[in-house]
C-alpha positions in Angstrom: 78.7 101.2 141.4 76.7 104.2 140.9 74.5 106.7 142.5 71.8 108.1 140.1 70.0 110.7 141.8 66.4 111.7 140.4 64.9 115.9 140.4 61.4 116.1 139.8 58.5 118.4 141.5 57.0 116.6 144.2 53.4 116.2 142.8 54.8 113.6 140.4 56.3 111.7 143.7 54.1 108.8 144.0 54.0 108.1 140.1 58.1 107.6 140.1 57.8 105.6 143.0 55.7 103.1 142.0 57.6 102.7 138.2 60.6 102.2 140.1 59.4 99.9 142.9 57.7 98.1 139.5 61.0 98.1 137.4 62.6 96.1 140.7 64.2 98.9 142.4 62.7 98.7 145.8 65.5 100.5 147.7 66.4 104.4 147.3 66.8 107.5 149.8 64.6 110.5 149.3 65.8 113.7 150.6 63.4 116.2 151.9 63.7 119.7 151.6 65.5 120.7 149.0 64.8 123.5 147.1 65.9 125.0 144.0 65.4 127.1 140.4 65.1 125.8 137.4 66.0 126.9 133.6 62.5 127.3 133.1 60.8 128.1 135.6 60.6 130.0 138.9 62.5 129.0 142.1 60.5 126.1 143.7 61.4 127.2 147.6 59.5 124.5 149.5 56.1 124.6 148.4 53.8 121.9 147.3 55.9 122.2 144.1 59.0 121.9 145.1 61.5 119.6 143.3 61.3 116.5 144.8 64.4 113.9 144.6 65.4 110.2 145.1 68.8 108.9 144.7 69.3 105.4 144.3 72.2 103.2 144.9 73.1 100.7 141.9 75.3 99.0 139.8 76.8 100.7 136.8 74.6 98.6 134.4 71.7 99.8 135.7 71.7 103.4 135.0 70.6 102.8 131.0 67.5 101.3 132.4 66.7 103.9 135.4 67.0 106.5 132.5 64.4 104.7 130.5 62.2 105.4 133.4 62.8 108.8 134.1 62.3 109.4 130.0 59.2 107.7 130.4 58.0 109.5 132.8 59.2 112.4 131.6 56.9 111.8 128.6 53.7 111.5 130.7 54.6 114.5 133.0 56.4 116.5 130.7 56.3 119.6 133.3 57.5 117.7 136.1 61.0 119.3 135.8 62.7 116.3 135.4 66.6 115.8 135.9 68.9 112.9 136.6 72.4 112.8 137.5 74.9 110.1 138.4 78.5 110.1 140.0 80.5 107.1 141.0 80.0 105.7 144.2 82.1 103.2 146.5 81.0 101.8 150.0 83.1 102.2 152.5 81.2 99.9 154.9 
C-alpha cells in the first residue's frame, strides 16, 4: 500500500475533490492548516491561498492513475501549486 498525499492552494479544493470522488476514490483525509513556501511563489501562511492537501490511502497500483489526476488538473489550474508525494504505508490495525 501507499499513501499519496496531494499539495495544492485551497481555491482549487472543490475541483480535486470532485475528480477524485469521480475517478472512484471516495475516501481520503484532508489536513487543515498547513502552511508553507513554494519554489515560486511567496509563503502561503494560512490565507485564503494557502496550500491546501489531501492524502489518500491506496494500493500501490493506484498511484499511476491518481497522478493522471493531479496532471490533469494541473493542466486546467496550472497556478494551483500543485505537488504530490507518496511513501509506503502499512496498517497496523
Amino acid at each position: 500500500m501507499k499513501m499519496f498525499f496531494i499539495v495544492y492552494d485551497d481555491y482549487i479544493d472543490e475541483s480535486t475533490i470532485n475528480a477524485l470522488k469521480q475517478a472512484g476514490y471516495k475516501s481520503y483525509t484532508k489536513i487543515r492548516g498547513a502552511m508553507g513556501e513554494g519554489e515560486k511563489h511567496e509563503p502561503r501562511l494560512d490565507t485564503y491561498h494557502s496550500p491546501g492537501r489531501n492524502i489518500l490511502a491506496v494500493l500501490d497500483d493506484d498511484i499511476p492513475r491518481l497522478i493522471e489526476i493531479v496532471q490533469k488538473l494541473k493542466e486546467q489550474y496550472p497556478s494551483a501549486g500543485w505537488r504530490a508525494f507518496t511513501f509506503p504505508l502499512e496498517q497496523c490495525i
